[in-house]
N, C-alpha and C positions, 0 to 999 in steps of 0.2 A: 510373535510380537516383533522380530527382525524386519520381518517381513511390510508387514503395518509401517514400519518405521522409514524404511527403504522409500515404501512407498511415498507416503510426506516429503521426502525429501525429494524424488525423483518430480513430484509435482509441483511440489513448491519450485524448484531451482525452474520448470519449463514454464509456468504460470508468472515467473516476477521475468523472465527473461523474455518473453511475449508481453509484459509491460513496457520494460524499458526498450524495445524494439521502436513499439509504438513509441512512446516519448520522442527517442531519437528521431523518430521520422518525420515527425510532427516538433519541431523545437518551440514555437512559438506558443504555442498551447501546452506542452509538459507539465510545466508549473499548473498551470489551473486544472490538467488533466491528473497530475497527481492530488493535488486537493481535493478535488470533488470524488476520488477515488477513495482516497481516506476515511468521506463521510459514509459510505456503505460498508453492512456489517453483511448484508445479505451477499455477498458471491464467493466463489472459490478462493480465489487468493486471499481474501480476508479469513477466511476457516483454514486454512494451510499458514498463513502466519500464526495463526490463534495457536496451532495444533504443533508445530514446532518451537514454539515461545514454548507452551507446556514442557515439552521433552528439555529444553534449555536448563527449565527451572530444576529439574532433576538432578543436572549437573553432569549433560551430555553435549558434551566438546564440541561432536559433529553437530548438532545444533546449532550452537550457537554459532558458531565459525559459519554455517548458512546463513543463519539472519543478518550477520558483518557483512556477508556476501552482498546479501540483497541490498542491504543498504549502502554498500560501496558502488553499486551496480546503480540503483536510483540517482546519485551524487553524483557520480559518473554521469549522467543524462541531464540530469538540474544543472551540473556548472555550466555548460555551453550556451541552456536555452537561455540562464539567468547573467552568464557573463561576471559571475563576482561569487567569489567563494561563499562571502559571508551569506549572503544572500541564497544561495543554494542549500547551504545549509537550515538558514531561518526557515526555506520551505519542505526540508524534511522535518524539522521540528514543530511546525505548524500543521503538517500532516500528521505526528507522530498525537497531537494533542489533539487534534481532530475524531483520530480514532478512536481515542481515550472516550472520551466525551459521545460519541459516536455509542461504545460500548456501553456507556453507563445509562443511556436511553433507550434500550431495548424492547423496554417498555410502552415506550411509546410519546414518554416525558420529555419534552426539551428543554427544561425551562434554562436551563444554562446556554441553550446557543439560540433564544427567541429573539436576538438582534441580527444573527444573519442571515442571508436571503434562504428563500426554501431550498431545497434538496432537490435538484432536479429528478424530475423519475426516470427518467434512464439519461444514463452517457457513454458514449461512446468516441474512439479520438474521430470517428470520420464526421459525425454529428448528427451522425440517424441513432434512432433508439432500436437498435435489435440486439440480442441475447448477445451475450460472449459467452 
């Protein structure tokens, strides 16, 4: 089970750190590259946050203390592109709700987000659609 755990963690920490890479490289787009990131439940780093939130809830330290990470790490990349604390914030929070709602349509149901635009099918920060 250490082992499993290690692992999570070793992918989570290289998968949100290859986010915020991109963000950084890309400032102008972060903010809406982190949004539209939010809305997918389908890729890796959305199942490696799923999967460390879990270990969190147990009341394992080294978890949580990763996910402050990661999200000190996204905040870190949001203030520059966004230029205003509050505001960087508002777009992790509006990420943080996205995915929420994101999760709770897995089904296929949107009826809670049928006012914003669709869900692009693929995104990527260079703006072709191939795999990550």
């Amino acid at each position: 089970m250490q082992a499993l755990r290690q692992g999570i963690f070793t992918e989570l920490m290289a998968q949100a750190s290859a986010e915020v890479e991109q963000m950084t490289a890309d400032l102008p787009r972060a903010a809406e590259g982190y949004l539209v990131s939010s809305l997918s439940r389908d890729n890796l780093l959305e199942r490696l946050i799923d999967a460390d939130y879990r270990l969190a809830q147990t009341g394992d330290a080294d978890a949580l203390q990763l996910l402050r990470s990661c999200r000190d790490d996204w905040y870190g990349a949001l203030l520059p592109a966004t230029g205003n604390e509050a505001l960087a914030k508002l777009v992790l929070f509006a990420g943080d709700g996205l995915n929420h709602h994101a999760l709770l349509s897995l089904d296929g149901a949107n009826e809670s987000l049928d006012a914003l635009p669709p869900k692009p099918r693929c995104w990527n920060w260079s703006g072709s659609c191939s795999k990550r």
